[in-house]
Each structure stands twice: as C-alpha cells, then as structure tokens.
C-alpha positions as CSV (number, residue, x, y, z in Angstrom):
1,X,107.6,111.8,114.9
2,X,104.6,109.5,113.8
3,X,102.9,110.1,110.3
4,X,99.7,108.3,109.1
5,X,99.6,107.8,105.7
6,X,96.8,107.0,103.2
7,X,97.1,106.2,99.9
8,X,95.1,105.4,96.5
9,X,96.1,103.3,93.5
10,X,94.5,102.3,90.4
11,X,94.5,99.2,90.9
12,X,95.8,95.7,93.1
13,X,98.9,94.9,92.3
14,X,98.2,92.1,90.1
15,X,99.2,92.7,87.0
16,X,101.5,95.7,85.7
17,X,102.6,98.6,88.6
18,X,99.7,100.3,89.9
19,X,99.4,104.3,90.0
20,X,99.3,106.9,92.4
21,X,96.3,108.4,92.4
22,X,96.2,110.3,96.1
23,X,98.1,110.6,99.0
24,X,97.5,111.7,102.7
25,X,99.8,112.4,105.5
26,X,98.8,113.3,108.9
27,X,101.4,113.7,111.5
28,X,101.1,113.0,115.3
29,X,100.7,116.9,116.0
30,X,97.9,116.7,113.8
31,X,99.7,118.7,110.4
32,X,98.1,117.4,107.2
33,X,99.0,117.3,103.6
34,X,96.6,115.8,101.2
35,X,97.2,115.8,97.3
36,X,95.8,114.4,94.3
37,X,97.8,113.5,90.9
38,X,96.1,114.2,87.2
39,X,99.0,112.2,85.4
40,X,97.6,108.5,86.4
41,X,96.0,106.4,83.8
42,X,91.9,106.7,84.7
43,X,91.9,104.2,81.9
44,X,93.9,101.3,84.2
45,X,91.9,102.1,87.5
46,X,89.8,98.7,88.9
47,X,86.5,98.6,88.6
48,X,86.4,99.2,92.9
49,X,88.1,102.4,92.5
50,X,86.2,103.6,89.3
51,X,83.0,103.5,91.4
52,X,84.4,104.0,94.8
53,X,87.4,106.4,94.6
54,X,87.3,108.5,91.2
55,X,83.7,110.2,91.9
56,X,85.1,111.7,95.3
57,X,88.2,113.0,93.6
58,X,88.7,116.8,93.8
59,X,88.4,118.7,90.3
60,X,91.2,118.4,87.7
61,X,92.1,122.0,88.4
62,X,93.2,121.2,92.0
63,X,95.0,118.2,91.1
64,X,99.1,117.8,91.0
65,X,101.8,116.1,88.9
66,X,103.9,114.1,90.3
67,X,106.8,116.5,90.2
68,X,104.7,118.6,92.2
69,X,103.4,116.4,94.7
70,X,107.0,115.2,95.3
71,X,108.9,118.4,95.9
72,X,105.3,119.3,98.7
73,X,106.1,116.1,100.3
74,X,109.6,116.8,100.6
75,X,109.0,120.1,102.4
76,X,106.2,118.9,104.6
77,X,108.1,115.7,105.7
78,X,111.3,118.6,106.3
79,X,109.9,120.8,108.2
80,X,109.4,121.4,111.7
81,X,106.6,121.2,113.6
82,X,105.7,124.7,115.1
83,X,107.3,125.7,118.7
84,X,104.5,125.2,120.5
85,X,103.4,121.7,119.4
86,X,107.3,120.5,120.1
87,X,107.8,118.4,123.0
C-alpha cells in the first residue's frame, strides 16, 4: 500500500522543533484522512505560514489535539481497505 502524505509546520527547522500544525494522508485506493491540531504555538509559526497557511485553516471547533489525531491515524493507517478496492 502507497500513502501520500502532506504535512504543515510552524516553521523551518532552523531553530527550536517545529510543530504540527496539519496532516493529510491519501492512500493509493484514494481513502483520505485530513486533520488539523489546536495545541501548536500560532505564536512560533513563520511569517510564510502566518500569511499562507493559518488563514485556510478550518475553525478551532473542528480542530484536534494531538492525542486525538494520533489514536485517528492509528486506525486509518490499521485498517483495511474495503473488499472491493483490494487487489
């Protein structure tokens, strides 16, 4: 099985760890999971994603922890794809 992945981070890794901000998975049968964290530090984000990335972020209600986005990654990277996409 193939998987695409996209992610976004505050920042370059130039100083200090960068943060997760989003993640997207899409799989070669075409399955997707997309999921945006609310526990990363806005305040650390580069100036790039402050005007690029944060204004096309999905509302704070529809956001994830971490926690969260681990255990739905988990699953979605477990499971199998359905019967009829199976080759």
């Amino acid at each position: 099985m193939h998987y695409f992945l996209d992610t976004e981070f505050t920042h370059l890794p130039r100083s200090g760890m960068p943060e997760l901000i989003s993640i997207g998975i899409v799989d070669e049968n075409n399955r997707e999971y997309y999921a945006c964290l609310h526990d990363f530090s806005a305040e650390s984000v580069s100036l790039f994603v402050e005007k690029n990335i944060l204004p096309h972020l999905p509302d704070m209600s529809e956001r994830k922890s971490r926690k969260v986005v681990s255990e739905e990654l988990f699953e979605f990277l477990s499971e199998e794809p359905p019967e009829q996409l199976k080759e």
